[in-house]
N, C-alpha and C positions, 0 to 999 in steps of 0.2 A: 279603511282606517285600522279597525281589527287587524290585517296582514301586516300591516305597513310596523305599528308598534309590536308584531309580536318578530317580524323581521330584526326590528333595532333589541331588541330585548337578546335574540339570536347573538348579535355581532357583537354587543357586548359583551354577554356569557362567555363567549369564545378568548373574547380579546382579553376580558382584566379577570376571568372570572378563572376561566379552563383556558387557559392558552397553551399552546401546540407550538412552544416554540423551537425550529430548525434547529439552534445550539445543540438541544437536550438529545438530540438525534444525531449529530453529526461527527461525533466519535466513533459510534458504531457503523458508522455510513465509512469514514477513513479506515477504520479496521477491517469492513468486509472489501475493500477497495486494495487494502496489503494481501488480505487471504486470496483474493481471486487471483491477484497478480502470481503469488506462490503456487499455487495451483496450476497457475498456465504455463512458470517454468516447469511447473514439475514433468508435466505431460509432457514438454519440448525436450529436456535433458536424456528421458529415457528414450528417447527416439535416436539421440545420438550411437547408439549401441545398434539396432535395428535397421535404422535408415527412416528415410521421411515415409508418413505414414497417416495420412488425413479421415482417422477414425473417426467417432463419435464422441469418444471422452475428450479428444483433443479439440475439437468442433465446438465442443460445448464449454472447454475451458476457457479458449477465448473468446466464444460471446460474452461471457459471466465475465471475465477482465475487461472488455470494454464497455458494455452496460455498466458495472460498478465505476469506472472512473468517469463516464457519463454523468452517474447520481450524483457523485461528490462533486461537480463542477456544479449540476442542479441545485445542490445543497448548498454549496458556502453562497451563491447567487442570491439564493431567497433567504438565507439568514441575514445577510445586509440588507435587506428592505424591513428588518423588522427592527423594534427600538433598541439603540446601543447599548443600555444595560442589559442585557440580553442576548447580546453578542459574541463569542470569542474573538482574541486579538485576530483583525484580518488580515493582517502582515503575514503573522503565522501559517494563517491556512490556504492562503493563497501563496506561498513560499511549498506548504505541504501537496498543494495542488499541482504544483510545476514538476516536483520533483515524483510527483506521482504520473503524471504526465509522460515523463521521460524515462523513470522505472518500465513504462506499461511498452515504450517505443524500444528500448534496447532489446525486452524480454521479445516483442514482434519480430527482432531483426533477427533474435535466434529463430524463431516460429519461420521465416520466412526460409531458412537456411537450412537445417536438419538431415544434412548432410552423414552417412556415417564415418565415424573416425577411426581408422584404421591405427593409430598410434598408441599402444597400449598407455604408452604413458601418459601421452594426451588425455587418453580418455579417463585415466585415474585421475588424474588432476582437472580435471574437468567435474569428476561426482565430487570430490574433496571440496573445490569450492561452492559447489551447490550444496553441499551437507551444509557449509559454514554460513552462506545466505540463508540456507532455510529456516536456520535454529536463529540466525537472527533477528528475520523479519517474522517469526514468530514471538520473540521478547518484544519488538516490536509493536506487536496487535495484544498483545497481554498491557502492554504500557499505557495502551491507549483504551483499554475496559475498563469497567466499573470499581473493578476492583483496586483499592487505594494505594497497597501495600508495595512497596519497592521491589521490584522484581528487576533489577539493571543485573544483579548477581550472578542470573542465570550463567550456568556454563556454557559456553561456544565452542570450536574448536580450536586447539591451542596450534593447528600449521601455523606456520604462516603463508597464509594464503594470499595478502596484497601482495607481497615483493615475488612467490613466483607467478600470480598473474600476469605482472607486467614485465616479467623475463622470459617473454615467448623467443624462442629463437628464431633467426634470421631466414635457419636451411628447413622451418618446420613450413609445411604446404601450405597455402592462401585461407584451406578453410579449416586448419588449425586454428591458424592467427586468429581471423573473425571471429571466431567462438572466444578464446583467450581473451579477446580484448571486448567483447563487450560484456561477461563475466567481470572486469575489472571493473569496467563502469557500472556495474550496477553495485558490485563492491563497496567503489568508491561514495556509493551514494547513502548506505547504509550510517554513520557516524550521525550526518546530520538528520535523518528520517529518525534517529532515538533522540537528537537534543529536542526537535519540533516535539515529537510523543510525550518528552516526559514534561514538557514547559506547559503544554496544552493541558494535559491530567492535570496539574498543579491549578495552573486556570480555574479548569471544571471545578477543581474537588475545592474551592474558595470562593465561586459564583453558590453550588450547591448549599455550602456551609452559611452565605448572606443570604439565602433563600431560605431556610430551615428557621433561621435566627428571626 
């Protein structure tokens, strides 16, 4: 009898008292799920100058990108089994989950690819737009930390780098192209991964604010 009430005494404390809820976590779970992914292009882009090259750091960047988009599926799953006030919109994060999804498959298709580019130009326009993803999905994972303060200002690069993405040329070689075009999709994908960050912060930072209150 003793176990039994010191068990329920447990699940309560837990539940109304300390509770451990998924939400309060799962910003920094989406954030370390942008970094990993940044991380795996990073190791894949420099390879393009070298040639393909299955080291250790690259080895280890993409376990760390699919482990972290593994947690975050973990994560939004077990925050809907907990009570709704307590929830982020799950429209959002499961819209953020998709689109993380498919970030993590494009960045794979370069990994699987890693071809060297022999086209100077290519390959300039190739770091240009990986400078320009990287500073953004760095505003990005800043958008979606603790910290409250607007940070959309950040400078980017001013190419433009959509419209030459997707003006690869016709006589440029098969694995120009593939590279060229899946750079645009991830590109492409970057607008709507800052509306979901900065809609989600806003969320948090007004669930925190009726929690404090």
């Amino acid at each position: 009898m003793d176990t039994l009430i010191g068990c329920a005494l447990a699940v309560c404390a837990v539940y109304f008292i300390l509770p451990d809820w998924e939400s309060k976590r799962i910003s920094k779970i989406m954030t370390n799920a942008l970094k990993t992914n940044r991380l795996y292009l990073m190791q894949i882009i420099g390879q393009y100058r070298v040639g393909k090259k299955d080291d250790l750091a690259y080895r280890i960047a993409r376990r760390d990108a699919h482990n972290a988009d593994a947690n975050l599926s973990k994560a939004i799953s077990n925050m809907l089994a907990e009570p709704d006030r307590y929830q982020l919109p799950a429209d959002e994060c499961f819209r953020f989950l998709t689109l993380n999804h498919a970030l993590l498959s494009y960045i794979s298709a370069l990994g699987a690819h890693r071809q060297r580019l022999e086209d100077e130009s290519i390959h300039l326009l190739v770091l240009e737009a990986h400078r320009s993803i990287n500073q953004h999905i760095e505003v990005i994972e800043a958008n979606l930390g603790d910290n409250l303060e607007d940070i959309t200002h950040t400078t980017v690069d001013q190419f433009d780098i959509h419209r030459r993405l997707s003006e690869w040329r016709d006589e440029d070689d098969r694995s120009a192209r593939m590279v060229l075009q899946q750079l645009h999709l991830i590109y492409r994908m970057l607008p709507e991964f800052q509306t979901l960050s900065s809609s989600l912060k806003q969320t948090k930072a007004l669930e925190d604010k009726a929690t404090e209150s």
